[in-house]
C-alpha positions in Angstrom: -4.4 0.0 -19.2 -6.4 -2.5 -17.0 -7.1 -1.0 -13.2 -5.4 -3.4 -10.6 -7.5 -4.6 -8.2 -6.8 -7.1 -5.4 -10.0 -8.8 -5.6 -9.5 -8.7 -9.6 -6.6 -10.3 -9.2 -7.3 -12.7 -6.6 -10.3 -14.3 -8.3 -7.4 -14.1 -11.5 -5.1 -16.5 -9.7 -7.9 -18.8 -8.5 -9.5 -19.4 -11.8 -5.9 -20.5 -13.0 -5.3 -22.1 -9.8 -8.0 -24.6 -10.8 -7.0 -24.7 -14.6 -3.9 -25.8 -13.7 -5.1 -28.5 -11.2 -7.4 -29.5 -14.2 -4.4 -29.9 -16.6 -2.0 -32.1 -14.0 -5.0 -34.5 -13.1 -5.3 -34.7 -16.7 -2.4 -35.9 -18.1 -2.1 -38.2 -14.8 -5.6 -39.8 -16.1 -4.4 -39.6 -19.7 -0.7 -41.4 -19.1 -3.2 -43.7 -17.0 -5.4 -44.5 -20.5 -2.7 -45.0 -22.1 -0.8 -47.4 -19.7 -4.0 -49.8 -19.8 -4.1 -49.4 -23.8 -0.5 -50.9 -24.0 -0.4 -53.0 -21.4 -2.4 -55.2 -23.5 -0.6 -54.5 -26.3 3.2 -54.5 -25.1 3.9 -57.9 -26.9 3.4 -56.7 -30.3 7.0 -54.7 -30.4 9.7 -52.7 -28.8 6.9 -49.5 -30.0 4.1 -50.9 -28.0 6.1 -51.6 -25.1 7.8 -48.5 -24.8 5.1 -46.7 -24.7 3.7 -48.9 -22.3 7.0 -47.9 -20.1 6.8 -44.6 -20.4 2.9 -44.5 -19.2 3.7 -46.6 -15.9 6.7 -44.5 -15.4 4.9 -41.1 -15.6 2.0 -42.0 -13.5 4.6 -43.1 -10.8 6.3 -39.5 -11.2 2.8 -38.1 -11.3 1.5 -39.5 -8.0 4.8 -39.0 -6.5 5.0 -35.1 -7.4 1.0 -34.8 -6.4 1.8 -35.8 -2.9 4.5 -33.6 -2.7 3.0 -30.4 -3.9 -0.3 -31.8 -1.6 1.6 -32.0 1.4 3.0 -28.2 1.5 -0.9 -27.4 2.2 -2.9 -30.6 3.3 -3.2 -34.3 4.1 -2.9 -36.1 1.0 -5.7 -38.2 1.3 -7.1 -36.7 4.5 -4.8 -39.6 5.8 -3.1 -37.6 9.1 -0.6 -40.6 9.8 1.5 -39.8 6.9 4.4 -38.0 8.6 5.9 -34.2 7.1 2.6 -33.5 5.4 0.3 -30.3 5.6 3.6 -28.4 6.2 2.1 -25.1 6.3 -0.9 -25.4 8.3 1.1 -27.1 10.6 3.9 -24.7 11.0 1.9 -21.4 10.9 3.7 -19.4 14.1 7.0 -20.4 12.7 6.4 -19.0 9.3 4.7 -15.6 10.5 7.9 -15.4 13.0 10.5 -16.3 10.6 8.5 -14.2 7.8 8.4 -11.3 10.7 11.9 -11.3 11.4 12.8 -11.8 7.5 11.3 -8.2 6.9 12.7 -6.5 9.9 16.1 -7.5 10.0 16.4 -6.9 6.3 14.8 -3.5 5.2 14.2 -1.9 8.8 16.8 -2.0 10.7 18.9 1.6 11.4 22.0 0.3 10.0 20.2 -0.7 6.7 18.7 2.6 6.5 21.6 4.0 7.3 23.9 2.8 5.0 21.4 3.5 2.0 21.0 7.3 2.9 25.0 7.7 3.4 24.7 6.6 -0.1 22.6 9.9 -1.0 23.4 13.8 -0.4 19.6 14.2 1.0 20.2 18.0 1.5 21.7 17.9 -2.2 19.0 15.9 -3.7 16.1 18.5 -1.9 18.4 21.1 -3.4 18.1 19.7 -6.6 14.0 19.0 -7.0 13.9 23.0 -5.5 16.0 24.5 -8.0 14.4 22.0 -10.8 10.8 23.6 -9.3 11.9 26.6 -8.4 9.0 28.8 -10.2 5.8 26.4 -8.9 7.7 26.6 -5.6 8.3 30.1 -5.7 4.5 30.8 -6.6 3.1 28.1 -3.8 4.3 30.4 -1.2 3.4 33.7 -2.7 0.1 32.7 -2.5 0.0 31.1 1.2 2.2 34.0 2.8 -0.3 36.0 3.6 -2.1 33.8 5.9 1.2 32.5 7.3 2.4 36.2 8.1 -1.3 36.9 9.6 0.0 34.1 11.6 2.8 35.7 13.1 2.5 39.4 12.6 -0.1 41.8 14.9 -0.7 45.4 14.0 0.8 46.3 17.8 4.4 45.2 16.2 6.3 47.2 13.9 8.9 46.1 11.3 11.9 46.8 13.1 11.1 44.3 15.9 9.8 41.4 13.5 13.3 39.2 13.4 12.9 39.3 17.4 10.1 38.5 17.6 9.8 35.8 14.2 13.1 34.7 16.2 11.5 34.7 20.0 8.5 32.5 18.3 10.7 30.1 16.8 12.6 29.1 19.9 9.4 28.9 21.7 8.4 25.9 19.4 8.8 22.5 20.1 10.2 20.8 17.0 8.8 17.3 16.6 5.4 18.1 18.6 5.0 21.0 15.4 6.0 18.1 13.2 3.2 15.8 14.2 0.5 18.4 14.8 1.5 19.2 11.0 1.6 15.5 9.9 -2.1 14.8 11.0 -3.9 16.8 7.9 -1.1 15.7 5.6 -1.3 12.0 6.3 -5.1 12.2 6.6 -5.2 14.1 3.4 -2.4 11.1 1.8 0.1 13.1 0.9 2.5 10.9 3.1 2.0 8.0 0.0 4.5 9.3 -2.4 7.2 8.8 -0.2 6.0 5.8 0.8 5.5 4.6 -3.0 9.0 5.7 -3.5 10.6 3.4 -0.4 9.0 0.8 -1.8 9.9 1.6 -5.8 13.7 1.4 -3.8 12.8 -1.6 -2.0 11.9 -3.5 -5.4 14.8 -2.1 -7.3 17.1 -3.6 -4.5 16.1 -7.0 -4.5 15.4 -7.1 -8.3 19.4 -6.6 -8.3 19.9 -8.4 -5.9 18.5 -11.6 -6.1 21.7 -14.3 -5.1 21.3 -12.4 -2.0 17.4 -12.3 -1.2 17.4 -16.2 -2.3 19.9 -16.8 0.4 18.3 -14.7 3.2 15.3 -16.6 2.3 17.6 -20.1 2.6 18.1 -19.0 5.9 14.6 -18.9 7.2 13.9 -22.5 5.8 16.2 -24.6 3.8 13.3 -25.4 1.1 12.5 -21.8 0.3 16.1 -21.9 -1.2 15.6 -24.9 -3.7 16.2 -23.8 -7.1 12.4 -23.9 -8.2 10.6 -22.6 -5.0 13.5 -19.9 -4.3 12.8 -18.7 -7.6 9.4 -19.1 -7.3 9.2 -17.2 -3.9 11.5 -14.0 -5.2 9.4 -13.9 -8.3 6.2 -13.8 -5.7 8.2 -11.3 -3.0 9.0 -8.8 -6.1 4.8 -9.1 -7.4 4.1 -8.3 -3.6 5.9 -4.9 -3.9 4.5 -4.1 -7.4 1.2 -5.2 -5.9 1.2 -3.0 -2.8 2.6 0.1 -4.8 -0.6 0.2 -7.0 -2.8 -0.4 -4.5 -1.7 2.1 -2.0 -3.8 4.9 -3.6 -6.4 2.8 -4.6 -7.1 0.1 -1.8 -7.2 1.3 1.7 -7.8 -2.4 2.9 -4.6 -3.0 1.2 -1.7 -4.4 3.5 0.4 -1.4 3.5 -2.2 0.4 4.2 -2.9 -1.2 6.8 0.8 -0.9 8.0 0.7 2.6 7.5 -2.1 3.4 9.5 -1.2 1.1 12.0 2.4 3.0 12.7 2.0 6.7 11.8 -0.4 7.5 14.5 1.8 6.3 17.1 4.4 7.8 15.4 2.9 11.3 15.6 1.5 10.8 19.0 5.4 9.9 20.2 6.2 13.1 18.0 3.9 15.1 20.4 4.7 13.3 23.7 8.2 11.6 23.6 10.5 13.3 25.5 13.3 11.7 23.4 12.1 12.7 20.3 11.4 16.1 21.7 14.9 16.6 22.8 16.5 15.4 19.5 14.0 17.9 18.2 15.7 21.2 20.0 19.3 19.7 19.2 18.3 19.8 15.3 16.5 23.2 15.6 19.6 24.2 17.8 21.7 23.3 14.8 19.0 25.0 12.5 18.7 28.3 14.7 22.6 28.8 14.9 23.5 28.3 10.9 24.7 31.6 8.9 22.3 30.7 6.2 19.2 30.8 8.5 20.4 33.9 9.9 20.4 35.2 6.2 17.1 33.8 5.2 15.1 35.0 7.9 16.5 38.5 7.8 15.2 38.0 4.0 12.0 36.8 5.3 11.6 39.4 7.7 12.4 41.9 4.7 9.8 40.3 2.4 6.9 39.9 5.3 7.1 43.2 6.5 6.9 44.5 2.7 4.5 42.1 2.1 2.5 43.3 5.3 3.0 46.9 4.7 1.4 46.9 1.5 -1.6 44.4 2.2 -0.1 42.0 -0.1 -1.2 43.9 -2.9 2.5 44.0 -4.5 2.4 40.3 -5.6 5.4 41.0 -8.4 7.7 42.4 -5.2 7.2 39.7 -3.3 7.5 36.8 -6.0 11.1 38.5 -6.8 11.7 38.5 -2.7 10.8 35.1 -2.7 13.0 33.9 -5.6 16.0 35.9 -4.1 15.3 33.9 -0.4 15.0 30.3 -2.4 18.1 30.7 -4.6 19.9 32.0 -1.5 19.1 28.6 0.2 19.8 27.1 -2.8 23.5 28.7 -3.3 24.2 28.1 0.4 23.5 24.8 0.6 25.2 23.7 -2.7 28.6 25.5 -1.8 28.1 25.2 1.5 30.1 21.5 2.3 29.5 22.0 6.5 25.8 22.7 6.0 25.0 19.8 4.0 27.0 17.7 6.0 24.8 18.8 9.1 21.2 18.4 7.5 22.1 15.1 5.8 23.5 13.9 9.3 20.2 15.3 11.3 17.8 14.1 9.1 19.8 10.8 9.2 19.4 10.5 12.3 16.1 11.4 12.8 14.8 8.3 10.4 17.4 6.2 12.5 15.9 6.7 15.5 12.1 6.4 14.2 13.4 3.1 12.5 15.1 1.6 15.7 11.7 2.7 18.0 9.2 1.7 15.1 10.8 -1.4 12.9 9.9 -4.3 16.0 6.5 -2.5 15.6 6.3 -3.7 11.7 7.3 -7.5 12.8 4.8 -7.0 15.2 2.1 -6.3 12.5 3.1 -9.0 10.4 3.3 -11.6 12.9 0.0 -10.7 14.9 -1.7 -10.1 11.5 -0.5 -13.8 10.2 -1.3 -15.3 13.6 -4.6 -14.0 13.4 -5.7 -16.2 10.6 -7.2 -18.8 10.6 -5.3 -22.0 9.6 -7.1 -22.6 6.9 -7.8 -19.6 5.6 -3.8 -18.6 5.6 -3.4 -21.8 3.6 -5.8 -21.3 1.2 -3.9 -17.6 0.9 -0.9 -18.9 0.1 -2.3 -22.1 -2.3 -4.1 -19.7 -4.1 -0.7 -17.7 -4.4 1.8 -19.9 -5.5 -0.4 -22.8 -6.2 -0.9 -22.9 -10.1 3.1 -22.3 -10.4 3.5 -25.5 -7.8 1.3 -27.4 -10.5 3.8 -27.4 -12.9 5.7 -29.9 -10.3 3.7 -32.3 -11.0 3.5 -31.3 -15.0 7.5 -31.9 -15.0 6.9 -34.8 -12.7 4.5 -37.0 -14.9 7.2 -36.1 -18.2 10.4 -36.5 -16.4 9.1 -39.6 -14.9 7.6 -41.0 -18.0 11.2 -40.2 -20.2 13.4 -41.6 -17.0 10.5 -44.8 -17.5 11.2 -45.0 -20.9 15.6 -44.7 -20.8 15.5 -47.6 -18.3 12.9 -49.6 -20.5 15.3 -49.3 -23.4 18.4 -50.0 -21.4 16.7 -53.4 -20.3 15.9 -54.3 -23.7 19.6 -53.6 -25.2 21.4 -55.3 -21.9 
């Protein structure tokens, strides 16, 4: 398979940008050849002078549709008295505004998020990949325990005060500030792009199914992005965008959601570390967390298997593997017959992401808006001819036959009446 690049593909769409252009103006000068051919010859027959009809009428359609398409981007002409033209360039805040608030209001917004995770059982869905990966799982910790208990154990303790003191450590932590100190390596290292491949996998398989809807959102930002042709033309184009940035988020850093990405998650994890709201809502979830049966259970496992572990300088590494397994299917079992557990991790973690969403979503307007702004006029015009260009071409393609046929009905009717 061919390796997307943006560049690549860019170059792609310019080269049949121009093709396209080539082909219109074409048949424009073509119908134009023709029309002077039989002109001349018109009073030889009904033949001659149809096609003579047909010519004139397609060159009218031809010019009529070039000025149209011309006048999304430029001046037809260069002539800047002609009223409505070089829509674009001449409504550039509005479109990065409207385009801004398009995204926001319709993918990141808490009650959008929300009511797609009320849809899923998140604590069911973690059980589920656990207990599908339970051995890879079950053999990733066995081999980073030992560091984690050098961590947390000293020789000066003894076993029978570990679950104190495991348990005096864990209150002393501050939730989300742990979070962000851990998300700096992770996101540094990438590993946050799965997840972020798969919002976006969900983003494209909701508008794919949904395209009545997205056509009329988009109807509501500006009345022409709803015509039949262009609203088709600018879903087709929103759904590419989505596949685009999905293959180019491991393989383009310069790509937009890269960009995005890296223009959020450090605030993000510097508000984990410093915002005293987030910090609170932190110590309510580990509250929640600290106070649940099944954490009491697991960490009396724990304590069983590090102490072991410990005891025996982590030589025993079949002992612990089977400690292990017994802690994760314990998890497991509790939180799959546990109805009041799940209900409080998928309500926590639901409203965690709400609250990130309602602080962070203006932020991802903010992006797109500043980052459209920021153009230059011509260059965002020239982005979006090159885009959609070659597709608007075939405007003028229908516009040279349509007008040529609709030419040649009305020559006939005036011959027969």
């Amino acid at each position: 398979m061919e390796k997307y690049t943006y560049t690549d593909e860019n170059e792609k769409l310019r080269k049949k940008l121009r093709l396209m252009k080539i082909i219109a103006t074409s048949l424009l000068v073509f119908m134009t050849i023709v029309f002077i051919i039989f002109r001349r010859l018109e009073g030889r027959g009904l033949l001659y002078s149809s096609i003579a009809a047909f010519a004139e009428a397609s060159m009218v359609g031809a010019l009529a549709d070039w000025f149209a398409v011309v006048a999304l981007f430029k001046h037809p002409l260069g002539l800047r008295i002609i009223p409505h033209t070089a829509i674009i360039a001449n409504n550039k805040s509005r479109i990065a505004k409207a385009l801004s608030n398009f995204v926001v209001s319709n993918f990141f917004t808490p009650e959008i998020i929300k009511a797609k995770l009320d849809k899923v059982s998140i604590s069911k869905t973690v059980s589920g990949y656990v207990e599908k990966n339970r051995d890879m799982i079950v053999k990733a910790i066995v081999v980073r325990l030992p560091s984690l208990a050098d961590s947390f154990i000293n020789d000066e303790k003894v076993s029978n005060f570990l679950k104190a003191q495991l348990h005096t450590k864990v209150e002393d932590i501050s939730l989300y500030p742990l979070l962000g100190k851990s998300l700096t390596p992770l996101v540094e290292s990438g590993y946050h792009k799965p997840l972020v491949k798969g919002l976006l996998n969900a983003t494209y398989k909701f508008i794919s199914e949904n395209k009545d809807k997205t056509i009329l959102v988009l109807g509501g930002i500006n009345k022409t992005l709803a015509l039949p042709f262009i609203g088709d033309l600018v879903y087709r184009k929103i759904l590419e965008f989505l596949i685009r940035q999905t293959e180019e988020i491991d393989t383009n850093d310069e790509a937009e959601i890269n960009k995005l990405l890296m223009s959020v998650i450090p605030k993000l994890i510097d508000d984990m570390k410093n915002s005293q709201e987030l910090i609170e809502k932190g110590e309510t979830l580990k509250g929640q967390i600290l106070n649940s049966d099944v954490y009491n259970k697991a960490v009396n496992m724990l304590t069983e298997v590090i102490v072991d572990y410990k005891n025996s300088y982590f030589e025993n590494e079949a002992k612990l593997t089977e400690k292990v397994s017994l802690m994760i299917d314990m998890v497991i079992n509790g939180i799959n017959k546990n109805d009041t557990l799940r209900e409080t991790i998928d309500n926590s973690v639901i409203g965690g992401i709400e609250s990130i969403v309602s602080q962070y979503g203006d932020r991802v307007g903010s992006l797109i808006y500043d980052t459209m702004e920021g153009w230059e006029t011509k260059d965002m015009v020239d982005k979006l001819e090159v885009q959609v260009g070659a597709d608007l071409q075939y405007i003028r393609i229908n516009g040279t036959v349509i007008g040529g046929l609709a030419g040649l009905v009305i020559h006939l009717l005036s011959q027969l009446f």
